[in-house]
N, C-alpha and C positions, 0 to 999 in steps of 0.2 A: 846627669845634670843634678847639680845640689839644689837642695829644698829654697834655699834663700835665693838662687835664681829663678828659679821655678815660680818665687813668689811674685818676682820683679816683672815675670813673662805676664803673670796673671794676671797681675793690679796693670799694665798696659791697652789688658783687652778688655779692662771693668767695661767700658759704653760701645765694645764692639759688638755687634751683633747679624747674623745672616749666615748665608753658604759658607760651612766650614770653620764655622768661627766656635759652635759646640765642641766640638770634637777635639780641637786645641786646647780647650778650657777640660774637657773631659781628663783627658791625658795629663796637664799640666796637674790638676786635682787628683788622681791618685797617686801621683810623685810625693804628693804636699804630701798626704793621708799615712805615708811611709816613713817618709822624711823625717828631720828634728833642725827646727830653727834654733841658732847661736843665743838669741838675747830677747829681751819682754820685748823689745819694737816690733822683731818680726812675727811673734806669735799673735801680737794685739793685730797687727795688718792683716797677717791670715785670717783672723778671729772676722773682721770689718768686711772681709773680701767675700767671705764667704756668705754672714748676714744678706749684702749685698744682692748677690745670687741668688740667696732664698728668694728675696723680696723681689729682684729681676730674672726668672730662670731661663736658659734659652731652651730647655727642653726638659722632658720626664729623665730621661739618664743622666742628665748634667746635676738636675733636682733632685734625687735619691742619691747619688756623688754629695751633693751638699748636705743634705739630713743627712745622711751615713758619718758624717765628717763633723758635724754642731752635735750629735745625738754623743760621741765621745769625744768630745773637746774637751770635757774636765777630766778625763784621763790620761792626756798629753802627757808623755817623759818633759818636753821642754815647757807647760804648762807648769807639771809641779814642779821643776827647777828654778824657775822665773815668779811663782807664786805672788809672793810679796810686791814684787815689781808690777804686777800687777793690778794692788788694789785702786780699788777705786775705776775701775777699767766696764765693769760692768759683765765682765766674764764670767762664766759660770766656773763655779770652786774658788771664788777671788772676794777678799770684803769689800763692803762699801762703807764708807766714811761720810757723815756730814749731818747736819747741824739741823735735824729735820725737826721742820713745825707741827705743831701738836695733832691735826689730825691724821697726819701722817705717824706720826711718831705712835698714836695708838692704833692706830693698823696694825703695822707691824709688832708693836709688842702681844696683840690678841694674838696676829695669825702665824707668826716665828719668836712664842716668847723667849727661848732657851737662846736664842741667838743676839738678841737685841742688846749690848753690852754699852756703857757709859765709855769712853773715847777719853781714856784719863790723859794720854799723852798731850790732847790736843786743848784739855782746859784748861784755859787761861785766866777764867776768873774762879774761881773754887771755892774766893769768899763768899761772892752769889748762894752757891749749895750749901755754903757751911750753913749760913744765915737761914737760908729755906728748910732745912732739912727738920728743924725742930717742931715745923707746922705741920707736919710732916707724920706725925710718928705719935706714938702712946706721952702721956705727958711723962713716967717713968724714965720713959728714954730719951725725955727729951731734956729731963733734968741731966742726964747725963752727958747727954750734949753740949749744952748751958755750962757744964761744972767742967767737964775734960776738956772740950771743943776739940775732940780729934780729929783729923786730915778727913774729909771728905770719902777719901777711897777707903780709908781703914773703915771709917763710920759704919758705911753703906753695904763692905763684904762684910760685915756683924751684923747690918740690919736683916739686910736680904737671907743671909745663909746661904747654902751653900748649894739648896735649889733651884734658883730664881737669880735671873741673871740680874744683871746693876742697872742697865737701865729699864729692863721692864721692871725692876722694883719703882724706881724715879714715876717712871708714868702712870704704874697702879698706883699709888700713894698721892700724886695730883691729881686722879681721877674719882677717887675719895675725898679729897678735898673740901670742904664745908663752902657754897656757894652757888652762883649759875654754872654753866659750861663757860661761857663767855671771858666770865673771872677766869675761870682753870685755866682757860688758852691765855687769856693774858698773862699769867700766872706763871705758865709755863713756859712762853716765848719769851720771858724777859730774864727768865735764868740761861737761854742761849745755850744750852747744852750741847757738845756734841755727841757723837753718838757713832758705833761702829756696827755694823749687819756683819756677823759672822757668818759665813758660806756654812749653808746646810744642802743638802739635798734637792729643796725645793724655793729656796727663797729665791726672789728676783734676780735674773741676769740675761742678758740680753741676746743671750748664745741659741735660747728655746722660744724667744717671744713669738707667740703669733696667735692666732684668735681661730680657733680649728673652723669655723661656719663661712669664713672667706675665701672664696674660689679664689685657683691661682690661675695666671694669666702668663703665659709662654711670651719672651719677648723675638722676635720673627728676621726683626730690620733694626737697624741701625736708629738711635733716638736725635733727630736732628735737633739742631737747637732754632725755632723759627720763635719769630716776632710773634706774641699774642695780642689780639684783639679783644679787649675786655669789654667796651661795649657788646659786639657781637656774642662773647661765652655766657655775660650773661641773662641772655634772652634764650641760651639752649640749656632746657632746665639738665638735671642730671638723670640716670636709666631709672634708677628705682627710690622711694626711699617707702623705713618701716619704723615701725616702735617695735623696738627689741622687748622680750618678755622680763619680767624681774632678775629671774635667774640667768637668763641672756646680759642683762643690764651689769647686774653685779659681776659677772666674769668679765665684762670690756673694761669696769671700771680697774678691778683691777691690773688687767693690763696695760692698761695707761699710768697706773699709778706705778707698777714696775719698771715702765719704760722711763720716767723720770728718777725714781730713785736709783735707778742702775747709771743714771748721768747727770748727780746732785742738781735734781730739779725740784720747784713747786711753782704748783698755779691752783687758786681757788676753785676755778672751773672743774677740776680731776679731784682736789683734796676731798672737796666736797662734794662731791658727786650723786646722783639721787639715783637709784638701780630703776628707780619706776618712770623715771625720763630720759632714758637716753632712745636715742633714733639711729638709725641705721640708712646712709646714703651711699647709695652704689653709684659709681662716675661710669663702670662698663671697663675693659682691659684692664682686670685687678685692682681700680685705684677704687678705695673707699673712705669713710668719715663714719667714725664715732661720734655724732653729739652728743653730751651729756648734760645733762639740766641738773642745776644745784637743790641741795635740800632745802624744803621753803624757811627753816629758820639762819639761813645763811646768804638769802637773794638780796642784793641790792634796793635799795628802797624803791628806786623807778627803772633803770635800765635793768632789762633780762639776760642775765649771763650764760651762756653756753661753753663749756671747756669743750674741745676734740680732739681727735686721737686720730693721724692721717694714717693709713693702712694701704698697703702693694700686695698683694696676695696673702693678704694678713698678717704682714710682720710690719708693725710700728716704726715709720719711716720719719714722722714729725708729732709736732703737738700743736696746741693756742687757745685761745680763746674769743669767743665774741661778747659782746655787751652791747648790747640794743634796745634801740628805742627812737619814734620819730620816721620809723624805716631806715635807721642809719645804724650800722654796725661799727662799731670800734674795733678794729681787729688786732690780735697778736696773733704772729702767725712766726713759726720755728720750723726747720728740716734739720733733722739730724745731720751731721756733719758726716756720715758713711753715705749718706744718700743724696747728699746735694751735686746736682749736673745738668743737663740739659734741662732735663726735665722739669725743674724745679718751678717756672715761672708758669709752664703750664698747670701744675699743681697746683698754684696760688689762683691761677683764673678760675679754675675750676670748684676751689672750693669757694669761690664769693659766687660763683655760679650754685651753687650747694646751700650755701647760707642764705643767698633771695630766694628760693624755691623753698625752704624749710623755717625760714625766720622774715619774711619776707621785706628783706633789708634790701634797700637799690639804693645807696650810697654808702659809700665806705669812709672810716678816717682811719691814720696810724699815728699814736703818738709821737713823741720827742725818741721813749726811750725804743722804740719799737725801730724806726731810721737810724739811731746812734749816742741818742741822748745819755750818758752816764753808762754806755754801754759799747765796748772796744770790739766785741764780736761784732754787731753792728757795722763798726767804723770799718774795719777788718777786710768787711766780705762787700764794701759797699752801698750797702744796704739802699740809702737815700736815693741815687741812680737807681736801682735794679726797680722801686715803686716807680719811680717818673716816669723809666719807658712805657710801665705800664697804664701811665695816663692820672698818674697820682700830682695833685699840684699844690702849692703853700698859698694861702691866704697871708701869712707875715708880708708886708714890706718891702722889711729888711733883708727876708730873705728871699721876695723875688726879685731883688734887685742885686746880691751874689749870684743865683739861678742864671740869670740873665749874663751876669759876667762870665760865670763858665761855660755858659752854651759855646759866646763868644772865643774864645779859648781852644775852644774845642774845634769848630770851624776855620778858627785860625793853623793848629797844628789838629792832626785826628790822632796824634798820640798822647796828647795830654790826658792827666787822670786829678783829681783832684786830689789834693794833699790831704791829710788825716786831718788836720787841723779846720782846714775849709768844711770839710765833711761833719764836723764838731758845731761849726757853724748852724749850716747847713742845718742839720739835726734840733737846731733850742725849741721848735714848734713844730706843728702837726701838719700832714698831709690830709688832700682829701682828694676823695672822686666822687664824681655827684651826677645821677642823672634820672630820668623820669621825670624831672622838676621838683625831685625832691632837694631841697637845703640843705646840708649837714648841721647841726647844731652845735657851739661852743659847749663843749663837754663841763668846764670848769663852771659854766654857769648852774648846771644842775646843782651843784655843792654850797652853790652862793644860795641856797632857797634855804638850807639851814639856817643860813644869818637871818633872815628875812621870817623866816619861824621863831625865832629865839626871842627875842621880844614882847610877843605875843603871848606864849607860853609862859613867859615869865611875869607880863602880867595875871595872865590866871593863876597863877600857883606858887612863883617867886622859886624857888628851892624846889619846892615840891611836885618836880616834874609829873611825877601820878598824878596826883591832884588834878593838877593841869590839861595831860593827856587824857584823864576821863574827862572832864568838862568839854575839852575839843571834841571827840568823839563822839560826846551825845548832841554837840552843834551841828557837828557834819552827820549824823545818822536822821536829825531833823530835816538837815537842808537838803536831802537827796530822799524824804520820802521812805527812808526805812523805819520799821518799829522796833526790829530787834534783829539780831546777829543769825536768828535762827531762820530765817526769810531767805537766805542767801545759801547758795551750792556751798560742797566742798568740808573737809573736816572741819569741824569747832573750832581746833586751838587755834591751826592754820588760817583761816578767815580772819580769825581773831587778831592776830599778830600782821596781818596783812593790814586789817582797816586801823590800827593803832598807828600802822607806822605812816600811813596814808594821810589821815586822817589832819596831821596840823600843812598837807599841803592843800588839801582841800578846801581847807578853813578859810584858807588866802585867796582861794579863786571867785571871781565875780559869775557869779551863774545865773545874772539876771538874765531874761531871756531865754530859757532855758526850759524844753517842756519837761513834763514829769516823765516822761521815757527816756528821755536823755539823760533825766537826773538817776533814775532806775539803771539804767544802761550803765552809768560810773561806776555803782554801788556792786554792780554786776564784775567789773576790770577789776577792781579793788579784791572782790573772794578772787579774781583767776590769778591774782598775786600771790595769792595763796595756795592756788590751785597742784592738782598734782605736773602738771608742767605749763611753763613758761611758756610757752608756742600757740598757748590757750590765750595767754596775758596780752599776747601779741596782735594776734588775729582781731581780738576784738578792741584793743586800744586804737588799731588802725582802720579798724571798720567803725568808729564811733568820729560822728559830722564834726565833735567840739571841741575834747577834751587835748586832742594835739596843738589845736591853735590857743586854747586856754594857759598850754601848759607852757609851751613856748614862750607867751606873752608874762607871762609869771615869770620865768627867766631872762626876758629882757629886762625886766624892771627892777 
């Protein structure tokens, strides 16, 4: 039997599972293991099938069949023939390409500098560098810059030499750079660079990912695809959950952050990642949850964001994000495209079953872009259906009165699907699910409270937003009964930067009525904004009688 049938046999029986069904995969995998596919399609497929496996094994022999097989994937005869064809694949010995934002982009230049190279081919603006580069550099060299203005790539293999690849020079030299961090990242997102990961040894790919601490989970039966019940999933909390240790923390974060750059991705939740908050939720049959809590000088002003990292016997099967607040989680929620099947929508119950038990969120929304809004994957896979079944519903209108036309439709013929374009529709605004009697709250109102401060602030200080923001600060550390910063948990700066940013929305809230425990109590939420995790921020935002109904009413208004 040739390899490329072999593979077609295999990719047949991915969701098959039961009596006899190893054994066929067994056999079919050491054909593969011998074999040599014709072209990159069929090596990426075998490459995907196998991941697969790992992540669903149906037994110990099928499982060492697979490790045996990803442990020399980058020494494939039709691996290194195909090579090239491959980048961007996420393969191990394969590069990766793309346009990564800065804390990403210093990741990788710390921890793979020799490999981190500027993506000349694919810059487009080169005047952006030419013009940056001068800020950049000794002023000697920068006169020379200024006087020659040589090509960008000539510049930078003369700046750098001939030790130090092109783009880890780019993002040492921004990381020098005279300013905040804040400036830098902006500094550096807006020169747009791309950027290539040259395959080394151990840089990101997707072929070895897994998290060695996660038990694997044999799959037995066959994976049906049944209706889930979201009320019912979740009220059944999940088997375990932990706070990973630092050095536990920092190895998940990493893997998370591999698993996205190995499939040009980003999301704040993972970029910025806090090694001292992330948690660890066990669902039971191999399915787990990375949460990770952001560094406190990158958290949101009032919602608490959590990035995750969905895990099958420890191999990186999805990603997303929460953002909470109110008891209501805003979710993005992704499966890898190797991993999406039955299983999928159980996954999704599961993990909002995961997020109320850990962030203790019991209403969910998903954005515009999250259903299909500006986003063709989305439209693609259906997206907007796959939430409904699950009891997800629009407050638009306009768009339950489409919802309602397609039901229609649908009752009428059961083979209608909705058109891309309806689904576009469909998509302009957000879903929600809501229950406990908790409300979802209009997200976009949170952002109207900047308008609503700006004013204020501007009377105190006009321009001089310091100015400003101290005077706020010492009104509100009046109004809540505190004397000084030092009264409150939690590191210095952190608190600090917590009640600064707090601070002009407190100014706005009417706290008459209001006993001095209560007002103690705010000043208390406000350090755990600061705090070493978010989960802190949370518990007690929702255990306090006031400040949810205060806050809400500051956003209606």
């Amino acid at each position: 039997m040739t390899a490329a049938l072999s593979l077609q046999r295999l990719e047949a029986l991915r969701h098959e599972f039961g009596d006899g069904i190893a054994a066929k995969k067994h056999t079919l995998l050491t054909t593969l293991a011998r074999g040599r596919l014709g072209n990159a399609d069929g090596v990426l497929r075998l490459h995907e099938q196998l991941c697969f496996m790992r992540a669903y094994p149906d037994d110990r022999r099928v499982l060492a069949q697979v490790n045996a097989m990803l442990a020399a994937f980058a020494r494939r005869a039709d691996l290194k023939r195909h090579r090239r064809a491959l980048d961007d694949s996420g393969v191990a010995g394969t590069r990766i390409r793309y346009r990564y934002y800065w804390p990403t982009a210093r990741r990788l230049a710390a921890r793979w500098p020799s490999q981190l190279e500027i993506d000349w081919e694919a810059l487009d603006e080169p005047v952006l560098l030419a013009i940056a580069l001068p800020l950049l550099v000794t002023s000697i060299e920068a006169a020379w810059l200024r006087g020659r203005n040589p090509a960008p790539r000539a510049a930078i293999a003369r700046l750098a030499g001939k030790s130090t690849a092109s783009g880890t020079f780019l993002v040492r030299r921004v990381e020098a750079y005279a300013g905040s961090d804040a400036s830098r990242e902006a500094f550096f997102d807006a020169l747009d660079t791309p950027f290539v990961l040259q395959a080394g040894r151990d840089t990101p790919s997707r072929t070895l990912a897994r998290h060695p601490r996660s038990p694997v989970a044999f799959v037995r039966r066959p994976v049906l695809r049944v209706r889930q019940d979201l009320p019912a999933e979740l009220l059944r909390p999940p088997a375990s959950m932990r706070a990973a240790s630092p050095s536990e923390g920092a190895q998940l974060i990493e893997l998370a952050l591999g698993a996205l750059v190995t499939r040009s991705r980003d999301i704040d939740g993972i970029a910025y990642g806090n090694p001292d908050d992330v948690w660890m939720v066990d669902d039971g049959e191999g399915l787990q949850w990375a949460f990770i809590g952001i560094v406190p000088e990158r958290r949101q002003v009032l919602r608490a964001s959590h990035g995750f990292l969905t895990l099958r016997s420890g191999v990186p099967i999805g990603y997303g994000q929460f953002d909470t607040l109110f008891r209501t989680a805003d979710v993005s929620f992704n499966s890898f495209d190797t991993f999406r099947g039955p299983s999928t929508a159980r996954i999704f119950v599961r993990l909002l079953a995961a997020a109320r038990a850990l962030l203790g969120a019991c209403a969910f929304t998903l954005d515009g872009y999250q259903i299909g809004h500006h986003n063709d994957e989305a439209i693609a896979s259906g997206a907007w259906w796959f939430y409904y079944k699950l009891g997800f519903r629009p407050r638009n209108t306009a768009i339950r009165k489409l919802e309602a036309a397609e039901l229609a439709r649908m009752r009428a013929d059961p083979t209608h699907l909705s058109s891309p374009s309806t689904l576009r529709r469909l998509a302009t605004d957000s879903l929600y699910f809501e229950t406990e009697g908790v409300r979802a709250p209009l997200w976009p109102r949170l952002a109207d409270i900047g308008a609503m401060a700006a004013p204020r602030l501007a009377a105190s200080g006009s321009a001089d937003r310091e100015l400003a923001l101290e005077a706020c600060s010492l009104r509100v550390m009046k109004k809540l009964g505190i004397a000084s910063l030092t009264e409150l948990p939690g590191r210095r700066a952190d608190t600090a930067l917590a009640w600064q940013r707090w601070a002009p929305v407190v100014d706005m809230l009417d706290l008459r009525g209001w006993r001095a425990g209560e007002r103690r109590a705010l000043a208390a939420i406000i350090a755990a904004k600061g705090g070493r995790t978010e989960r802190e921020f949370l518990k007690q935002f929702d255990a306090h009688p006031r400040i949810g109904v205060a806050l809400r009413g500051l956003c209606r208004a």
